[in-house]
N, C-alpha and C positions, 0 to 999 in steps of 0.2 A: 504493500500500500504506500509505502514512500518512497517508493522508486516510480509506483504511479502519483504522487503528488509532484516530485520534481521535474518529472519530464513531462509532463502535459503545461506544468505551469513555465518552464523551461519552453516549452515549442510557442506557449503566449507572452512570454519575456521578448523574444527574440522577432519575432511578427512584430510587436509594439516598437521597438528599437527601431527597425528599420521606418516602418510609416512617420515616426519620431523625427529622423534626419533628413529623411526627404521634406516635412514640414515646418523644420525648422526656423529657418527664416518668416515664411510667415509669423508663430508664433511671437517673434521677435517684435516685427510689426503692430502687432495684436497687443499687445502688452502693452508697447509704449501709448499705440490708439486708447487706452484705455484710462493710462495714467494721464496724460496731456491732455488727450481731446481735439488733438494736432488730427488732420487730415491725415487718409494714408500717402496719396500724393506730396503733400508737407513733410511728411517724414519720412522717406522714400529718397525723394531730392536730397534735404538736408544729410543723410547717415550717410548716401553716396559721396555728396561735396564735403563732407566733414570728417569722416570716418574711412572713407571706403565699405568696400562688399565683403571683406571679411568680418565688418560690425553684426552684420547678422548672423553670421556664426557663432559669436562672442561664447554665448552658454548654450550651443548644439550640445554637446556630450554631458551635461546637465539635465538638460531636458531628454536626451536620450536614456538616461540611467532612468528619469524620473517615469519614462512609460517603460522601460524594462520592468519596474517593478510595479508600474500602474498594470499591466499585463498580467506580471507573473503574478499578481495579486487575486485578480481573475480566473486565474488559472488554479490556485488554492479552491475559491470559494467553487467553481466547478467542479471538480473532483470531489471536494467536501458535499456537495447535493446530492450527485449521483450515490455517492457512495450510504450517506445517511436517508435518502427522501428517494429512492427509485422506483417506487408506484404512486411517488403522489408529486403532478406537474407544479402546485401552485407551490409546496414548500420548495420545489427546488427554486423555480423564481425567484419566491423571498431569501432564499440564501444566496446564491450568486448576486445578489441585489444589493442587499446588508450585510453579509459577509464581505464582497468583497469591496464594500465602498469603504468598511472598517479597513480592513486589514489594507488596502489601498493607502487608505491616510495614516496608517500606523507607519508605512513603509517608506511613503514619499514625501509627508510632509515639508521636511526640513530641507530636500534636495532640492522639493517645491518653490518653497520658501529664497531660497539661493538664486536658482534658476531665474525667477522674479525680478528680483535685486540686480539681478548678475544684465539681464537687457535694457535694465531702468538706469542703470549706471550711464552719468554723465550727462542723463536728461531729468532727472528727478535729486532730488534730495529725501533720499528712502536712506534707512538705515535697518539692522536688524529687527525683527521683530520673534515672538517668544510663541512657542507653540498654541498657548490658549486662547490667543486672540485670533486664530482664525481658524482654528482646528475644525469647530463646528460647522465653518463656511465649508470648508474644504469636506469634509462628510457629507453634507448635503451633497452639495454638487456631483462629489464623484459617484453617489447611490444613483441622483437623477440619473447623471447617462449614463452609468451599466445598466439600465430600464431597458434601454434600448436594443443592447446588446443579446442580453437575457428575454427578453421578449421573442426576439427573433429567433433563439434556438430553441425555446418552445414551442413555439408553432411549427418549426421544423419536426422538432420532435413525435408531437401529436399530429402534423397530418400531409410529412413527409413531402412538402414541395420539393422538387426540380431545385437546382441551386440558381437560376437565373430567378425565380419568385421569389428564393429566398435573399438573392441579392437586391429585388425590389425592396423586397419588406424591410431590410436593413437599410436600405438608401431612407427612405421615409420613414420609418422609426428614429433614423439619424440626426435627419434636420429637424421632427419636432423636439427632440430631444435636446438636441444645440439651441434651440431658443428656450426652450422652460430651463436649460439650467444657466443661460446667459446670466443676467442679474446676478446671482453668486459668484459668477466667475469674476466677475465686475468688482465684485466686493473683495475678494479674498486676493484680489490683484492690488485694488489701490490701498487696503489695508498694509499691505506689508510694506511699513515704514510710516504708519502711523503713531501718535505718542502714546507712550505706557497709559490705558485706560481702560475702564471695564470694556464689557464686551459690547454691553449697549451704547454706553456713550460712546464706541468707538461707530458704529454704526449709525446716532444720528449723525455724527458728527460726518460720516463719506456720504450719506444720504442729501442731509443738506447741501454740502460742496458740490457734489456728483452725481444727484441725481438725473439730470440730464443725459449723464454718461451710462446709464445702467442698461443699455441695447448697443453702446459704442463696442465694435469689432465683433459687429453680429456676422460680418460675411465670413472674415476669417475662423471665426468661432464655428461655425456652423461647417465650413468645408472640415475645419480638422476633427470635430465629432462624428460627421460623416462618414470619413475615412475609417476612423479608428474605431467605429459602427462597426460598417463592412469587413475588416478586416478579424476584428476579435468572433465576430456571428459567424462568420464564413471558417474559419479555422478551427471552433466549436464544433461547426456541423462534420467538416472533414474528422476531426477525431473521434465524433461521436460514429464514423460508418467505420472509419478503419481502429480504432482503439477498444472502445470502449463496448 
């Protein structure tokens, strides 16, 4: 059984890494979109005139580690379903769902947290910030889009589409998923490097500055949940016919 925990969550470490790199740059974009409020055009221009094109690589392999383990994390809470809830569809949902938006955030937090920092750098005045102030954002959010994920290889499950349907369903599952969990991403972005404060007062306090911003790098947002949809459901279903 843990030689089937590590390689399944192992084959979704490694899917996430790569979608990870190739998205990179965006991210980067995304991030800063979110903190500034700068156009992507405006910041595009400026990081090429001011930085060059390596800026957007700055924290790739950050962000890289951070869906290695946003993946492999996924990859836990699936084998944990199957193995505990294998005649009943809805707890396995709820566990790849809550399981792995937990153990997600236990994993990537702080790498999170860096990776952040790490693209705000030079355009923000962010500093660190301390696990509990955004812990909560970050659970939420990552529970929201594994919904997506885990939806889609349910319905696989029970009523065995074609993987081109099931690449539909994941496509659309994707993008409403990348908008409902917009907002939090929003939050748990411009939070980090905000000042030592509860949790609440830290949030009216990005609300009132940012509310405005709370749908800023919805397109970016949306293609890289998308992706990372498709890819996690789609490599779910192939283990589930040749593994599992």
């Amino acid at each position: 059984m843990l030689v089937s925990f590590f390689a399944v969550s192992l084959v979704y470490g490694i899917v996430g890494t790569v979608v990870a790199l190739i998205l990179s740059p965006l991210q980067c974009i995304k991030i800063l979109r979110q903190d500034t409020g700068h156009s992507y055009y405006s910041l595009f221009h400026t990081i090429i005139k001011e930085e060059g094109v390596l800026y957007f690589y700055r924290a790739a392999m950050l962000y890289a580690m951070m869906n290695f383990l946003s993946n492999f994390s996924f990859g836990i809470a699936d084998v944990t379903s199957v193995f505990l809830s294998h005649n009943n569809p809805m707890l396995r949902l709820a566990v790849r769902i809550f399981v792995g938006g937990f153990v997600e955030t236990l994993l990537t937090f702080y790498v999170e947290i860096k990776e952040i920092l790490k693209n705000k750098e030079h355009y923000s005045k962010s500093e660190f910030v301390y696990f509990s102030e955004v812990s909560l954002l970050l659970l939420l959010r990552n529970s929201v889009v594994w919904i997506g994920s885990a939806v889609s290889m349910l319905l696989f499950e029970l009523y065995h589409f074609n993987f081109y349907t099931a690449f539909l369903i994941s496509l659309v599952l994707g993008l409403i998923f990348s908008v409902l969990s917009l907002p939090l991403d929003v939050f748990s972005t411009v939070m980090c490097g905000t000042s030592r404060k509860s949790f609440s007062e830290n949030i009216c306090v990005v609300y009132r500055s940012h509310k405005q911003k709370l749908f800023y790098g919805a397109t970016i947002r949306t293609i890289q949940v998308t992706a990372f949809t498709i890819a996690t459901a789609i490599t779910g279903m192939i283990l589930q016919l040749v593994y599992y």
